[in-house]
PAVEXLUM-470988 format. One line per field, with one value per residue: residue number from 0; x, y, z of N, C-alpha, C, O, CB in turn; residue in three letters. Coordinates in steps of 0.1 Angstrom, whole numbers. Glycine has a CB too. Example, Ala and Ser with C-alpha at 12.3 -4.5 7.8 and 13.67 -1.06 7.14 Angstrom:
nr	(0|1)
n_u	(132|128)
n_v	(-57|-22)
n_w	(78|71)
ca_u	(123|137)
ca_v	(-45|-11)
ca_w	(78|71)
c_u	(132|129)
c_v	(-33|0)
c_w	(78|79)
o_u	(142|134)
o_v	(-33|11)
o_w	(85|80)
cb_u	(113|141)
cb_v	(-45|-6)
cb_w	(90|57)
rest	(Ala|Ser)
END
This chain:
nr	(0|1|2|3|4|5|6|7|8|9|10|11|12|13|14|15|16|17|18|19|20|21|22|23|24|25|26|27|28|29|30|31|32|33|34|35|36|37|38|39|40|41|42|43|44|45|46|47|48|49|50|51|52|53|54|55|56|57|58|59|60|61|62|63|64|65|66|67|68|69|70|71|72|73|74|75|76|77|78|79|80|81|82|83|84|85|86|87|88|89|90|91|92|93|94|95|96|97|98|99|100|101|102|103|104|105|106|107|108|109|110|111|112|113|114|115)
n_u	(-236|-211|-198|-194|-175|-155|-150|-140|-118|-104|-103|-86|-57|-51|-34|-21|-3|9|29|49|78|88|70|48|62|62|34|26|41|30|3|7|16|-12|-27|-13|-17|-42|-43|-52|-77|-87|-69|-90|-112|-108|-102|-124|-135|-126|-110|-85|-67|-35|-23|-37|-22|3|-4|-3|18|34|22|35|56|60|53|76|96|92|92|114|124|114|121|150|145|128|142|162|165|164|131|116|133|147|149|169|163|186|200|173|167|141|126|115|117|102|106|79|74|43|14|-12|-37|-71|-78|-97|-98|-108|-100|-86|-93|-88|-97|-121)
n_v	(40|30|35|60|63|50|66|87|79|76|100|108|94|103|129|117|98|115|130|112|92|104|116|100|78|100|102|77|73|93|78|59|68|77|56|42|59|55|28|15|16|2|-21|-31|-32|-54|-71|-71|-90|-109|-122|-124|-110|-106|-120|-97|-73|-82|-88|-59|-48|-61|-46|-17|-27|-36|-13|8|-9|-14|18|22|6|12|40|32|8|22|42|32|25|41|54|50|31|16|-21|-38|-71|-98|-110|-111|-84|-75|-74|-56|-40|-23|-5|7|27|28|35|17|25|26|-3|-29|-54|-85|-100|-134|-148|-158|-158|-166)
n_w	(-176|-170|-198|-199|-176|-183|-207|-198|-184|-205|-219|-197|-200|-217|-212|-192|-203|-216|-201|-186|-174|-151|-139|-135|-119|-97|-91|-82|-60|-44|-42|-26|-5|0|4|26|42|52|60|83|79|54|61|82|65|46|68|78|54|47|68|78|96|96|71|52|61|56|27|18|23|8|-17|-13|-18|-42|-56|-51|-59|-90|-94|-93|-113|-136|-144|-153|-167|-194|-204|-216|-238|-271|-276|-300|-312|-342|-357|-376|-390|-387|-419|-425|-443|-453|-431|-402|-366|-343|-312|-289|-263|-253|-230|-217|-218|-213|-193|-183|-157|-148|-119|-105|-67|-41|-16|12)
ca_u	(-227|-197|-196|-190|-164|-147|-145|-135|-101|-95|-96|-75|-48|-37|-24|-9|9|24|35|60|76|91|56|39|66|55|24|25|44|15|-8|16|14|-27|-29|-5|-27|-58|-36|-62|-94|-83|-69|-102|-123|-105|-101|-140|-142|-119|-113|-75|-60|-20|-25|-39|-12|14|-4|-3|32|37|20|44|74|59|54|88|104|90|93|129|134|102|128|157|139|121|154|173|167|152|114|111|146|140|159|164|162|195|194|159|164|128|116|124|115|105|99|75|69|29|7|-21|-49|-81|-81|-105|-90|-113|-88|-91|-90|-82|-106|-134)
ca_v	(46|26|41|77|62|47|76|101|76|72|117|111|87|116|135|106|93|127|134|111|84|103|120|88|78|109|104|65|81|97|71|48|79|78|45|40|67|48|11|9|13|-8|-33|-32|-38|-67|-85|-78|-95|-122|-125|-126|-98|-109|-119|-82|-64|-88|-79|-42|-45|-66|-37|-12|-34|-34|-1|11|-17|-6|30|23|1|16|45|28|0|26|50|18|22|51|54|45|25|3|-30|-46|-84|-106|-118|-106|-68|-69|-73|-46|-39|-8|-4|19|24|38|30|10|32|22|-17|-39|-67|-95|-112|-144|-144|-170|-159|-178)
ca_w	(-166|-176|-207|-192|-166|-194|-217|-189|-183|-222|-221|-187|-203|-227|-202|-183|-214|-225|-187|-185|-163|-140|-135|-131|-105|-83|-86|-74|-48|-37|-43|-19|9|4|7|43|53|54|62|91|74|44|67|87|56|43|76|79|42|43|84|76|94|91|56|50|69|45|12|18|27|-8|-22|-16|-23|-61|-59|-50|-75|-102|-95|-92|-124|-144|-156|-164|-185|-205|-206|-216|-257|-277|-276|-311|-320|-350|-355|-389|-384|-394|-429|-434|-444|-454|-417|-392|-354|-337|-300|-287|-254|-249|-216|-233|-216|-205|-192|-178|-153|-136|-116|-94|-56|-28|-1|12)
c_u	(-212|-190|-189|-174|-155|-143|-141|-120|-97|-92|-84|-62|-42|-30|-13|0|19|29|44|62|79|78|49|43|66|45|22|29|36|7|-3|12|-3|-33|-25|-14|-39|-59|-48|-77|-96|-82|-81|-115|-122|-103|-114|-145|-135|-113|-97|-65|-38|-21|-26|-30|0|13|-2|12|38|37|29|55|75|61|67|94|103|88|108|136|124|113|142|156|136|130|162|176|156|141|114|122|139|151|159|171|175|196|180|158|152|122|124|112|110|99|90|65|57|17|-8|-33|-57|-82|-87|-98|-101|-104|-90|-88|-91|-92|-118|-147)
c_v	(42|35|55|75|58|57|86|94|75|92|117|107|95|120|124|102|104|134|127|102|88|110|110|81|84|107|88|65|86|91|65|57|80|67|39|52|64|32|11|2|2|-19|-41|-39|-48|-74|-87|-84|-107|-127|-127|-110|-96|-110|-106|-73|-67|-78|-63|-41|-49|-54|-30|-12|-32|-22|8|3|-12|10|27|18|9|29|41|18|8|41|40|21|35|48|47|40|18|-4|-36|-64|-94|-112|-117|-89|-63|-66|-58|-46|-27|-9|4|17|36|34|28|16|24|2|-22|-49|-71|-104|-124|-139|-157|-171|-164|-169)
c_w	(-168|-186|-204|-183|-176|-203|-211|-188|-197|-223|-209|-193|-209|-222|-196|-191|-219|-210|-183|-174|-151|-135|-132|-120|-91|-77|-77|-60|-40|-33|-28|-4|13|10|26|55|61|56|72|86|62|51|72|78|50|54|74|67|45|61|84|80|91|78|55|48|55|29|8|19|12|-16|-26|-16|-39|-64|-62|-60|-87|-103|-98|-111|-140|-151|-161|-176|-196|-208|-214|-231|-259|-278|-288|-319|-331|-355|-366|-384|-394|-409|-434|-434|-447|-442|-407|-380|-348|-325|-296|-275|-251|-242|-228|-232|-211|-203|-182|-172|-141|-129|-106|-78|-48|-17|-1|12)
o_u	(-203|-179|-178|-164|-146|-131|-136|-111|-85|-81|-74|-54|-30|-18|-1|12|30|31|50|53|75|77|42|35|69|43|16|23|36|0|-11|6|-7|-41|-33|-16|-43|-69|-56|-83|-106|-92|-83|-124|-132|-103|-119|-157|-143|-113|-95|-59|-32|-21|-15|-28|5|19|0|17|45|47|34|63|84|69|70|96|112|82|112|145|129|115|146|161|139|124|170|188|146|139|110|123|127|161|148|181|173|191|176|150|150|115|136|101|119|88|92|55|58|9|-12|-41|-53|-87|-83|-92|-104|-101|-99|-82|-96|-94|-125|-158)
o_v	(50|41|58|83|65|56|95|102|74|97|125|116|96|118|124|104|103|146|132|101|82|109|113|76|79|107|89|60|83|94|67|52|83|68|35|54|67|25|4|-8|-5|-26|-53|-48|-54|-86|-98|-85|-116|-139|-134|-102|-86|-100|-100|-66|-58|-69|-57|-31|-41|-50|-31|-3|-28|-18|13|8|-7|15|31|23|10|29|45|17|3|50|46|21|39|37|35|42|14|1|-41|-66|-97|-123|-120|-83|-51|-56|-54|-50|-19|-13|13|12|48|29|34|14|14|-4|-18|-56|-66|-114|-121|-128|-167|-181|-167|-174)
o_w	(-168|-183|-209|-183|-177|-207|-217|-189|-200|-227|-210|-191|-208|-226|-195|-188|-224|-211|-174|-165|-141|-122|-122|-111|-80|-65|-66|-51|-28|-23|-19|5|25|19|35|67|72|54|66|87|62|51|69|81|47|52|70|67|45|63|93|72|87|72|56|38|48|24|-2|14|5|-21|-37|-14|-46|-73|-73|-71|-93|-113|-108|-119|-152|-163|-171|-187|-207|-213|-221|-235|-253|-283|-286|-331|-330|-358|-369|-377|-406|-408|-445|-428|-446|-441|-406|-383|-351|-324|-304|-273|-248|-250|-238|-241|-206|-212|-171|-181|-130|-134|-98|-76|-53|-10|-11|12)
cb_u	(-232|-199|-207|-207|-166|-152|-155|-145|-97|-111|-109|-77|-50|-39|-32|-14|4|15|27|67|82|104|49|39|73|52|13|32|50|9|-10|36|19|-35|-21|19|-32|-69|-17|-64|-102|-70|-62|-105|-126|-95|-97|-152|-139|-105|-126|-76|-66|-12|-38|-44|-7|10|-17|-12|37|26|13|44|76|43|49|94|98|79|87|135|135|85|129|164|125|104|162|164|158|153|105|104|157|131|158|173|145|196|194|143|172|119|118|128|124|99|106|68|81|22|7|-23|-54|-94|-72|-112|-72|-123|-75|-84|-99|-67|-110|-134)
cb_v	(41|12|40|84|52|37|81|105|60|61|134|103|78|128|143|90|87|145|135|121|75|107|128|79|78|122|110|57|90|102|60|45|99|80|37|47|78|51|6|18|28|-6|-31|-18|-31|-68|-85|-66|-87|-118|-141|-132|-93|-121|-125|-78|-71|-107|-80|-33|-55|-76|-32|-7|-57|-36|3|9|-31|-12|38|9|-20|22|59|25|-8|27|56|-2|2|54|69|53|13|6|-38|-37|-89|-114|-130|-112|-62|-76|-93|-27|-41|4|-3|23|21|43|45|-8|38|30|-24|-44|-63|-104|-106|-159|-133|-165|-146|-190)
cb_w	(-152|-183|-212|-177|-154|-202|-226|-171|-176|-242|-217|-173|-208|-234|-190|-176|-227|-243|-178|-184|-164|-137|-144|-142|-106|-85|-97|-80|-50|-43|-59|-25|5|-6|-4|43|47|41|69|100|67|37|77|90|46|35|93|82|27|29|90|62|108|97|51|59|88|41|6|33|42|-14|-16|-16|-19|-69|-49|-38|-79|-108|-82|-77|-122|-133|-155|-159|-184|-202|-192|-213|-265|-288|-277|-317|-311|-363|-345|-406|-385|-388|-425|-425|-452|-459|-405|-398|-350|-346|-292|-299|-244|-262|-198|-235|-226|-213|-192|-186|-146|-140|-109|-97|-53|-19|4|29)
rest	(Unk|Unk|Unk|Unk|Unk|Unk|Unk|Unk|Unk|Unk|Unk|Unk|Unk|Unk|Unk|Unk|Unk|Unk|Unk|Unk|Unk|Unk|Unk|Unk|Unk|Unk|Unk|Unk|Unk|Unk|Unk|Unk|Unk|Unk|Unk|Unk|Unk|Unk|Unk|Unk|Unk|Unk|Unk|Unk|Unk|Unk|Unk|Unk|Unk|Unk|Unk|Unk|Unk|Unk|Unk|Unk|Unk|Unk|Unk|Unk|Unk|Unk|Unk|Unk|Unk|Unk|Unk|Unk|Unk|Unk|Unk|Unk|Unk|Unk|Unk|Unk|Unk|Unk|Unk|Unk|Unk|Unk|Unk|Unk|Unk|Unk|Unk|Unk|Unk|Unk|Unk|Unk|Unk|Unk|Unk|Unk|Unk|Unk|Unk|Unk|Unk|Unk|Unk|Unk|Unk|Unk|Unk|Unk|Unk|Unk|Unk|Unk|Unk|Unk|Unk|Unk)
END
């Protein structure tokens, strides 16, 4: 089952990567409006997990502080320098540089947690 969920985001990622940041900033946009939509039930399900309803309320609020931040700075960092500049390295003209900014696709994140 994994397997299938995993290979349906690695065909999704194509599109997402050749759609662009400021497409990716709409759609977070969205995401951020789906989310405030359903702040109760969310809230609701993590107080009833972790019994922390201020906490809750905070992180959601954190949420879309990130959100917005990096909507805001997400296209001028990656406007900042040509997609694919390349840099030759002082004194070593053998070595060179090249940036290349490409969303890394499908990842796996177990992360820790605080709650009792």
């Amino acid at each position: 089952e994994i397997g299938t969920i995993v290979a349906g985001c690695k065909e999704a990622q194509k599109a997402w990567a050749a759609a662009g940041v400021q497409h990716r900033v709409e759609v977070l946009g969205q995401w951020t409006g789906e989310i405030k939509k359903r702040m109760p039930e969310i809230v609701a399900a993590l107080t009833a997990d972790t019994g922390r309803v201020a906490m809750c309320n905070t992180e959601l609020g954190a949420l879309f502080g990130f959100i917005a931040q990096w909507s805001r700075l997400g296209p001028m960092l990656l406007g900042a320098e040509k997609p694919q500049q390349t840099a030759k390295t002082p004194g070593l003209g053998h070595l060179s540089h090249k940036n290349q900014h490409v969303p890394l696709g499908v990842v796996a994140n177990i992360s820790p947690w605080n709650y009792p």
